[in-house]
N, C-alpha and C positions, 0 to 999 in steps of 0.2 A: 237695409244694408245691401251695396250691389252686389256683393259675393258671402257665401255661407259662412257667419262664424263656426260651424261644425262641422268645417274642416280644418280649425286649429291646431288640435294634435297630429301628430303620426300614430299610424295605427299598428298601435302597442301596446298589448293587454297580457298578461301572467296567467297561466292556468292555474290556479291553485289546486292543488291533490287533495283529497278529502279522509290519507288513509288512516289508518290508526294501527297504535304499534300495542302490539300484547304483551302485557308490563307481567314482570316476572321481580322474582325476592332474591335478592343476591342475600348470603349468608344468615335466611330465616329459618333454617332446619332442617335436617335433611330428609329426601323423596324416602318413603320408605319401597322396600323391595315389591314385586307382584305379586298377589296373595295364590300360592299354590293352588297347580287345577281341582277343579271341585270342590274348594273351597268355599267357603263366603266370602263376599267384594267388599267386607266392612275393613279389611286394609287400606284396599283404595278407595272406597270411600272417606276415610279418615284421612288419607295424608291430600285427596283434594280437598278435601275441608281444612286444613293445616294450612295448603297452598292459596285456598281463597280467603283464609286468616291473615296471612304475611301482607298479601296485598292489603288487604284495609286497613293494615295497620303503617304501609309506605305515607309519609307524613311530610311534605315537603314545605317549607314557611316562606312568603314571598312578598319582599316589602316592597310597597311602592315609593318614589319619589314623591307624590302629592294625591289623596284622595281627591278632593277639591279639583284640579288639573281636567280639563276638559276633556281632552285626547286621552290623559292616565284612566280616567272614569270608568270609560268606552270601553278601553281595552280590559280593564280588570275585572268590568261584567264581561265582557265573550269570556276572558281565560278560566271564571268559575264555570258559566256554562259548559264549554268545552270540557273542561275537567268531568264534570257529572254525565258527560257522552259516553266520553272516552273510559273512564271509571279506571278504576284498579291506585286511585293517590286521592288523597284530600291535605286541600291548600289551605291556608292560615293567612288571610289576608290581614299585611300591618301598614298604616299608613306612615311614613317619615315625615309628612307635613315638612316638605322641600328645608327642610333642617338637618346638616350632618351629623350634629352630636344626637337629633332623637334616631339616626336613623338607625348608629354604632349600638344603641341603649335595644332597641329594638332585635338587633342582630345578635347582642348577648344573650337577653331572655331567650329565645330561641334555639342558640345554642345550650343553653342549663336548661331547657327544657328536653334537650335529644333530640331534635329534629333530625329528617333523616337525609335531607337537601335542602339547600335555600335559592332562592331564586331574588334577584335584587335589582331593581332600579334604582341606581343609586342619585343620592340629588347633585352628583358634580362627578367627575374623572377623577380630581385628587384624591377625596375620598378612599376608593376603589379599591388602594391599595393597603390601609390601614384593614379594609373591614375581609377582604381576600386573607388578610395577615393570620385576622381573627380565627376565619373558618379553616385553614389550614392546621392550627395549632388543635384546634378540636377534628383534626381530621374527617370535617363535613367540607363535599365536593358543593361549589358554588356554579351557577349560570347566573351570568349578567344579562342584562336584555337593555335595550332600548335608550342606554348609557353605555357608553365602550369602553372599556379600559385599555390605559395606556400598552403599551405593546409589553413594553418592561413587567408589568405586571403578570400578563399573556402567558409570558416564557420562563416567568420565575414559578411559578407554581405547576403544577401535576394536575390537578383537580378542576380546573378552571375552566369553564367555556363562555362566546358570548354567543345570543341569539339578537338576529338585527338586521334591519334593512340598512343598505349603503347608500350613506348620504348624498354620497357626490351623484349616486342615479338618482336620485330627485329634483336636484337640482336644474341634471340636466332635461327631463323632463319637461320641468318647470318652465323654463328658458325655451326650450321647444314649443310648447304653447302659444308663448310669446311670438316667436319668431312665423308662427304659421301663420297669424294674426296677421301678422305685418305683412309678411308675402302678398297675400290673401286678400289684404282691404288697404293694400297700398294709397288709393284716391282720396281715404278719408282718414286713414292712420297717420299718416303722415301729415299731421294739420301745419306745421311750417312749409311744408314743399320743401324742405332741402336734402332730400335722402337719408338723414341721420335720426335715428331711432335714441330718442330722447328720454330715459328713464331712471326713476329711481327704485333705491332699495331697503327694503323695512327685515331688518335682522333679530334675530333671537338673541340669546345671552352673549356678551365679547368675548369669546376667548372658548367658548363650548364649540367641542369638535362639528358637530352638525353645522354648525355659523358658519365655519369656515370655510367645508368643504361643498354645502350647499352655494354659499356666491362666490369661492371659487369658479364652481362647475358653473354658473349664470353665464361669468368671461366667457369661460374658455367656448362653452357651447354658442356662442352668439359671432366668439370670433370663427371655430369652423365653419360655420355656417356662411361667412362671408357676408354678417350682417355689420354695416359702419352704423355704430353707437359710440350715445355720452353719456355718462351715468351722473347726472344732474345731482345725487346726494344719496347719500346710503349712510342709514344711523339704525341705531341700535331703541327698539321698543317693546323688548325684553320677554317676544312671547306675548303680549296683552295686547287686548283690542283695542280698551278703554285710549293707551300709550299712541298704538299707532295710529288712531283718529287724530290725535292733535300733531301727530306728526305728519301727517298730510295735510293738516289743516294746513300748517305753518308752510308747508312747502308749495300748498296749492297760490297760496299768498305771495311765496317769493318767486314763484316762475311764470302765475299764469295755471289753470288748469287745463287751458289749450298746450301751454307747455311742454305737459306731462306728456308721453306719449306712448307711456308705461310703466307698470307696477311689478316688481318681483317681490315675493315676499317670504320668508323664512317660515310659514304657519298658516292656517285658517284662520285664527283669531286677528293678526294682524293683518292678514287678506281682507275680513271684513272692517275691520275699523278704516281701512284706506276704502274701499265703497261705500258705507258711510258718510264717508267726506266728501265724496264724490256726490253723491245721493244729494246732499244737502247742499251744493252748490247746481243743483238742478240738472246732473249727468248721470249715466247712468239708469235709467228707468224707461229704455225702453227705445229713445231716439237711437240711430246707427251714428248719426252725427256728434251725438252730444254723448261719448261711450270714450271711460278709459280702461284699455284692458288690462285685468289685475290676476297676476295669478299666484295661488296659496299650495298649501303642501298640508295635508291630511284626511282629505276628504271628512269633514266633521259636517254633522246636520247640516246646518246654517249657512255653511259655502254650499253646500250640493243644489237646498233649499235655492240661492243665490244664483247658481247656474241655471238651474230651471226659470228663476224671474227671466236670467238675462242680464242680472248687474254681476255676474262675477265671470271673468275671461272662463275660470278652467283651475282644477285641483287635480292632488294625485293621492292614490290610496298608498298609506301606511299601511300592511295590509294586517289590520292586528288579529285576522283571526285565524288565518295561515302561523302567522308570528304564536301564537296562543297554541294550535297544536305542535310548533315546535320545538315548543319551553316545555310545554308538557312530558312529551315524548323524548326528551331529551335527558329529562328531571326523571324518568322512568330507568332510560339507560343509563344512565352513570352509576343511579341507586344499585341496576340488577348487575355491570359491571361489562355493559353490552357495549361493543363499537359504537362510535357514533358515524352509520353512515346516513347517505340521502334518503334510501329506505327505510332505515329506521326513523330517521326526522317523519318521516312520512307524508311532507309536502310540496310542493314544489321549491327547491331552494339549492344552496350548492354548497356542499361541506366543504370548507379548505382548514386543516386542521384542528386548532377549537374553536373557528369560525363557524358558524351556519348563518347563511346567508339568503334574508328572504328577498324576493325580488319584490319594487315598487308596484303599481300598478296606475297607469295612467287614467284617469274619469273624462270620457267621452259621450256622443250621446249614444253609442249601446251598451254602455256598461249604469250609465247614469241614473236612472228608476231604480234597475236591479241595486246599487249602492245604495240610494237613500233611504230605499224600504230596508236595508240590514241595516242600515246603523238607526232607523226609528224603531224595530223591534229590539234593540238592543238597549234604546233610552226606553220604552215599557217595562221592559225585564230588570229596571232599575229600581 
């Protein structure tokens, strides 16, 4: 290639903060007084014994949208590990198997068993507000993650927070990638020669907030940027590889794979199912000529794997183990009845109300090793 694919992105990387927050017992007994001088310290030795009771006994249940789930997997080993770092909670991991009604089934038991916080990916936004309903009525404070809830939902309850990265910055990310590509290998990106950036779009679920605000932000960042595009087709392949293979196949059919002149894609999975397609029409593997740049959103094995061949443009980190300590530490504060500020989050991120907001993180190649080896020890610890 005459010019460097690695300088695709802008150089944009998140410090994540490593800190940890000292989880304390909101209403487990009270401190006893200091034991008189000359005394013996068996007072205070008893009520820190008392106070490292309360803690092990903070009990927080946290249900996922899908074991099974690629990206859910990932994140739900960091967030055990995490936990056993960080110590002072133990989590109860419940699968919803991307089902509402097990997930509400799930969220009751839970509740009749006393939990002391829940933590919930729920499998849709509608949802959200039936099972919020739920923990309110039981007066257990709820963190959403990684599913948002509608705003109405937000501002009706007291106890409520989400932790989450913002879709619309991955997006644009995303589309940045893209657009450095093209700047960058204009002579052979451009295989019509007509200045116009030719691409399509492989989207998650219709109607799920991330869908929307991710190819939203695609537009909008392609049009700041003062790139002239045509967005040749954009369908829906539901999150699945398997989906988006045949959906490029089809499209590689109706346009040409000289055509294509780019791939945006809502996910890694579906990131890799369009190089696949690509793969197997003999692009991608290595020619700078015969290369469609495709770029994905989650940095999972298999894309990063795919950056390194050289068949995948560029991903961006979700970054779930930032995201992990600050459902944790979040799950701590509410329990002990602590503010929820950035400090206490303890990572890098930016509290705006019951928001906590973790920032994406772009994969380049100096972040690129460093990622692949944390998420391949993370699939060991599996």
């Amino acid at each position: 290639m005459k010019k460097s694919m690695n300088r695709f992105v802008c150089g944009l990387t998140a410090a994540v903060m490593m800190g940890t927050l000292t989880a304390c017992s909101g209403g487990q007994g009270e401190t006893k007084p200091a034991a008189p001088a000359g005394s013996e310290s068996a007072g205070n030795s008893e009520s820190a014994a008392q106070q490292g009771e309360a803690q092990a006994e903070m009990k927080a249940t946290v249900i996922w949208r899908a074991f099974d789930d690629q990206f859910q997997s990932g994140f739900r080993i960091i967030m055990q590990n995490e936990a056993e770092k960080l110590g002072g909670i133990t989590l109860d991991m419940q699968d919803a198997a991307n089902d509402v009604s097990t997930a509400n089934s799930k969220l009751e038991v839970a509740l009749s068993k006393k939990t002391d916080v829940v933590a919930i990916c729920a499998p849709d936004r509608e949802s959200i507000e039936n099972m919020m309903k739920k923990c309110d009525a039981d007066g257990v404070p709820a963190v959403f993650f990684n599913m948002e809830p509608m705003e109405d939902t937000m501002n009706r309850y007291e106890n409520i927070w989400y932790v989450g990265a913002q879709a619309k910055q991955s997006g644009e990310m995303c589309a940045q990638a893209l657009i450095n590509y093209w700047n960058d290998n204009k002579d052979i990106a451009d295989k019509n020669g007509d200045g116009k950036l030719s691409l399509v779009i492989l989207q998650g679920e219709i109607g799920q907030q991330d869908v929307t605000l991710r190819t939203d932000a695609y537009k909008e960042t392609l049009e700041k940027n003062g790139i002239e595009y045509e967005i040749l087709a954009c369908d829906t392949a539901n999150w699945d590889q398997a989906q988006a293979l045949d959906k490029m196949n089809a499209w590689i059919t109706a346009y040409g794979i000289d055509g294509i002149e780019g791939v945006l894609c809502n996910n890694d999975s579906m990131a890799m199912g369009a190089v696949q397609a690509c793969i197997n029409n003999g692009y991608n593997s290595g020619d700078a000529e015969k290369f469609v740049p495709i770029v994905g959103i989650d940095a999972n094995i298999d894309a990063l794997e795919a950056m390194k061949a050289g068949s995948l443009l560029g991903t961006v980190l979700n970054d779930r183990k930032s995201q992990s300590d600050a459902i944790i530490n979040v799950i701590k504060a509410v329990h002990a009845g602590t503010e929820i500020t950035e400090d206490v989050v303890g990572v890098n991120c930016t509290v705006d109300g019951k928001y906590v907001w973790v920032p994406y993180v772009i994969v380049d190649e100096s972040n690129l090793s460093a990622t692949l080896e944390d998420m391949l020890a993370v699939a060991q610890s599996e």
